[in-house]
Structures are given as C-alpha cells and as structure tokens.
C-alpha positions as CSV (number, residue, x, y, z in Angstrom):
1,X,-25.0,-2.1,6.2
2,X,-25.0,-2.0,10.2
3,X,-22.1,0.3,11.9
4,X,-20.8,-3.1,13.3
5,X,-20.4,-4.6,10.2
6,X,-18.7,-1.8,8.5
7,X,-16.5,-1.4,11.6
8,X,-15.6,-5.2,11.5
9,X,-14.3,-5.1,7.7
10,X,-12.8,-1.7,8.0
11,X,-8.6,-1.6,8.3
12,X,-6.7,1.7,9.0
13,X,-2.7,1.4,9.1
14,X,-0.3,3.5,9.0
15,X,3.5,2.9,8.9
16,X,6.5,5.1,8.6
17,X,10.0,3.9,6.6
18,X,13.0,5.3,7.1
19,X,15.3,5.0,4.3
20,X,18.9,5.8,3.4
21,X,18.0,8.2,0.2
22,X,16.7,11.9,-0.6
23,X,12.9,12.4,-0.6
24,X,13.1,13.5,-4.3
25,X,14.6,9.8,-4.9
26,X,12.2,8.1,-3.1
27,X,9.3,9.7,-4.1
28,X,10.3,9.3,-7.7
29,X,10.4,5.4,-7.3
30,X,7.1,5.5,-5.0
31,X,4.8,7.4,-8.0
32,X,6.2,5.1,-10.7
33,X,3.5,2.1,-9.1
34,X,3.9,-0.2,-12.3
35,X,7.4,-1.0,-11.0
36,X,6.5,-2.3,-7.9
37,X,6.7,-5.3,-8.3
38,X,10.3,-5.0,-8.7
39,X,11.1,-4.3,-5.4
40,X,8.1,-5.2,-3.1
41,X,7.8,-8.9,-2.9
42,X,4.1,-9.3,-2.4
43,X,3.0,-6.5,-4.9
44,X,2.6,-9.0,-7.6
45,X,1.3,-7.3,-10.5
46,X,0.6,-3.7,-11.6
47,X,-1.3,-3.4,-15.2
48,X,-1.7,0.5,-16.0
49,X,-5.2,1.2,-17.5
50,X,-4.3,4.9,-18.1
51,X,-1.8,7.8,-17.2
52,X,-3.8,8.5,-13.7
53,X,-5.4,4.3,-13.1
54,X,-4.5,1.1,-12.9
55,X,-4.9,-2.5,-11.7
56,X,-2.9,-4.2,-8.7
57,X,-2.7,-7.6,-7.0
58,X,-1.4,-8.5,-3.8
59,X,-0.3,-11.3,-1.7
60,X,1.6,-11.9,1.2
61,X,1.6,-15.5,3.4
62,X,-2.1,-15.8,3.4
63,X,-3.3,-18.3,0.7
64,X,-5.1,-15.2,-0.9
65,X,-4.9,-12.5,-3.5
66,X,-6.4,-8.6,-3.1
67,X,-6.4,-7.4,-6.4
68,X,-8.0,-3.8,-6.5
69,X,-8.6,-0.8,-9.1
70,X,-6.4,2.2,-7.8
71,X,-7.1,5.5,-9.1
72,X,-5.0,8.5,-8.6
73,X,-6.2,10.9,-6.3
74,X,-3.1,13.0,-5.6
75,X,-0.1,14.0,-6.6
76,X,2.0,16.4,-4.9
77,X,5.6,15.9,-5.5
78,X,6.3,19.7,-3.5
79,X,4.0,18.3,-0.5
80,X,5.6,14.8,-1.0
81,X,2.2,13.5,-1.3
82,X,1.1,10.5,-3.5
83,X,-2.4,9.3,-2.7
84,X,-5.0,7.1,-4.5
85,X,-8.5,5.8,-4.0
86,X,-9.3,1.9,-4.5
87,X,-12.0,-0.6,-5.6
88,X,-12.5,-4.0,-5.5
89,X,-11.3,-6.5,-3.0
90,X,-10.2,-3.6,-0.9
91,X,-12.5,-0.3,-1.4
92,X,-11.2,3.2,0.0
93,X,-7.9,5.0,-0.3
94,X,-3.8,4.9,0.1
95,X,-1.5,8.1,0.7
96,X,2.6,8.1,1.1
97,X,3.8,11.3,2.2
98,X,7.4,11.4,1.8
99,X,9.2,13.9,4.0
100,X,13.0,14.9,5.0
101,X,14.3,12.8,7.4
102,X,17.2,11.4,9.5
103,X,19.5,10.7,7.6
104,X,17.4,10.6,4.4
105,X,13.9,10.3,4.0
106,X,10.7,9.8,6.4
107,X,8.2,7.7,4.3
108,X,4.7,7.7,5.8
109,X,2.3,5.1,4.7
110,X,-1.4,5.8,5.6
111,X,-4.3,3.3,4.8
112,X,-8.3,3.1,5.0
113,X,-10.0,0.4,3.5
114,X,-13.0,-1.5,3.9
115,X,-12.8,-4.9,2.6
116,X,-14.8,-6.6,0.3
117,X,-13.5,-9.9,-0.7
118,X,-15.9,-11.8,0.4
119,X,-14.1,-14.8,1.5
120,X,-12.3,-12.4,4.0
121,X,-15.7,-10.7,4.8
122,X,-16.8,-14.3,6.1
123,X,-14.1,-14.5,8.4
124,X,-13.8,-11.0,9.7
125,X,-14.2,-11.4,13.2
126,X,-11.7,-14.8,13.6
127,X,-9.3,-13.6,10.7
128,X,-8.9,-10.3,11.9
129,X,-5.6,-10.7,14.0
130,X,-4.0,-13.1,11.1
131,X,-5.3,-10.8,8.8
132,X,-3.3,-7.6,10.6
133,X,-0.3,-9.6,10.8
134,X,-0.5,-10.6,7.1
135,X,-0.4,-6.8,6.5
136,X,2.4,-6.2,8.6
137,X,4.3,-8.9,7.1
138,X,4.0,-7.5,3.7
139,X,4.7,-3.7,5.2
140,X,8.3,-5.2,6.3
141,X,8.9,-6.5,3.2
142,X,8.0,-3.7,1.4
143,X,10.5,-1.7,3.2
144,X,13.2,-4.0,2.8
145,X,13.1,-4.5,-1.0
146,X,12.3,-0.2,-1.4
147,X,15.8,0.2,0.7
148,X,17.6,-2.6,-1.3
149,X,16.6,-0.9,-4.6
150,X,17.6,2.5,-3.3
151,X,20.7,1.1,-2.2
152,X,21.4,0.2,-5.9
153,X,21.5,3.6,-7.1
C-alpha cells in the first residue's frame, strides 16, 4: 500500500478527561471494558472472548458501526496504564493513562488506528473532516456518561 494511502486512512487522537474521582476509581471502571456500554453512549456492545480479549462495536451520529477485536496489551494499574491493540474495522492500538489530577483524576486517551472498513476507506479523503468530528462527538459523550457514573458512587 502507497504512503499516501496509509496516511489518508490513518487517525491519531488524543484527549484528556478530567473527572471528579480518585485515579484508583477511575481506573477501576476504565479496565472493566465489558461495562461500557453502561455509561458511554456510543460504545454499544462489548462481548468478552477471554480474560485478556474481546469484541466491541461502536457508533456515534454517523449512520455506521466500527466493530473491532481488542486485545489487551497492557495493564499497569501502578503506571495507570490500560492499553490494547485492535483489528477489524479499525486496526492498531488504544491506551488510557490515568493520572492524579486537579481535583481528581487526569484521564489521558491516546489513539492510532488505520481504518479498514471499507466503506469509510472509499470516502477517506471527503469523509475525513465528518469523520474527526464523529470521533469528537463520541469523545464528549464518553466523558459525560464516565463523570455521571462516577458521580453515582
């Protein structure tokens, strides 16, 4: 595959939460992935295939769903590091780092991903821009509904 076209499916985000909890608490919630679909909207289903793997799919606005394989890669909870690799729609890797922060906790969420649905392959180069702020949508969300269930206690 040309440089261009790997360049042209390829996504890296990061985003940082700051929530109203200890990083012990949030990390706790963040490495228990089967439940999130309790709190983060657009996660729609997690399926565990074993202790360290599972199955996920996604969807935000877009009239589309990313489901992908995730396998853990790391888990670190002295570091604060939870990080897995992917396959399927979306192929490469995932990391939350969870650190002290104001007030509570410092959430760090780190992304590479190539993607390989190809419907979203064919319209890379227009999609790209909706495509961003599909993921930014869902990141929001995400944040909301992990604060609301902290906030629950």
């Amino acid at each position: 595959m040309p440089a261009w076209s790997r360049r042209l499916h390829r996504y890296r985000f990061r985003s940082v939460w700051l929530l109203d909890a200890p990083p012990a608490v949030v990390y706790a919630v963040l490495e228990r992935a089967e439940a999130y679909p309790r709190w983060w909207p657009q996660v729609r289903e997690v399926d565990p295939v074993d202790d360290r793997s599972g199955t996920a799919r996604f969807r935000s606005l877009l009239p589309y769903d990313l489901t992908v394989v995730a396998s853990e890669r790391l888990r670190d909870p002295g570091a604060g590091v939870l990080e897995i690799g992917m396959r399927g729609d979306l192929a490469g890797w995932a990391r939350w780092t969870v650190l002290p922060g104001e007030g509570g906790t410092r959430a760090v969420f780190e992304q590479d991903v190539e993607v390989r649905k190809p419907l979203l392959r064919r319209f890379a180069l227009l999609g790209r821009p909706v495509f961003l702020a599909n993921h930014a949508l869902m990141m929001r969300a995400g944040r909301r509904g992990l604060a609301a269930w902290l906030a629950r206690g």
